[in-house]
C-alpha positions in Angstrom: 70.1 113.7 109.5 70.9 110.3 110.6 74.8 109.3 110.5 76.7 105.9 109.1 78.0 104.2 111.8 81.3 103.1 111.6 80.3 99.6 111.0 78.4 99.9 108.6 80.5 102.0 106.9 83.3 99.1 106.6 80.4 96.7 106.0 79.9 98.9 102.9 83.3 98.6 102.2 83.3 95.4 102.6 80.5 94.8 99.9 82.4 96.7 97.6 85.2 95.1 97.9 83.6 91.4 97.6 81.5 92.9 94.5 84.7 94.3 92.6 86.3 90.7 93.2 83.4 89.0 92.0 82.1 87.9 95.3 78.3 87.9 95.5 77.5 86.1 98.5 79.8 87.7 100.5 78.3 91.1 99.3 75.2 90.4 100.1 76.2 89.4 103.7 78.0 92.5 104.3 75.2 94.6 102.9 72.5 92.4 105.1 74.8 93.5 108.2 74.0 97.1 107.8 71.3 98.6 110.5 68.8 99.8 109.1 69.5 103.6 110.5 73.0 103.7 108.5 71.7 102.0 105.6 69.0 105.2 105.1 71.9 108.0 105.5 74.0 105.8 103.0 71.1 105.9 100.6 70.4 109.9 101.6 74.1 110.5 100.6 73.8 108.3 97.4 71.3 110.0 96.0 72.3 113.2 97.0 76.1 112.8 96.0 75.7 110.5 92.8 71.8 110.9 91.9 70.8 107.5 92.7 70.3 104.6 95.5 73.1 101.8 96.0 71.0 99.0 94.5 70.4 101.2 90.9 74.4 102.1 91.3 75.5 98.5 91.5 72.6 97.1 88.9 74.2 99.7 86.0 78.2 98.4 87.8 76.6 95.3 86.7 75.1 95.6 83.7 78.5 97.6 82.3 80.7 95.2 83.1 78.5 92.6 81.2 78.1 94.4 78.4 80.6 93.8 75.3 83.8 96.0 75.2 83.8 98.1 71.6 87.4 98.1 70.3 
């Protein structure tokens, strides 16, 4: 199994962070900065952990906070 490095792993943070403040550029970059041998054991975990990858996680993040709250 291959491990996250610890880069990556704030890199991930990082994108998190810059997604939840509305930062998509700077997202992207941190994503982008991930080796590619973290970026499959993120994925692994993902799937395994929350039964999807990280691009179908943040497309739904997306789409729900599009949609229309229902009072």
């Amino acid at each position: 199994m291959n491990k996250i490095s610890l880069m990556a792993s704030g890199e991930l943070r990082d994108a998190l962070t810059a997604i939840g403040e509305g930062k998509g550029p700077a997202a992207i970059a941190a994503l982008m900065a991930i080796d590619p041998t973290s970026w499959q054991a993120i994925e692994h975990r993902l799937k395994a952990v929350v039964g999807t990858d990280l691009r179908s996680l943040l497309l739904h993040t997306v789409e729900s906070a599009a949609a229309p709250a229902i009072d």
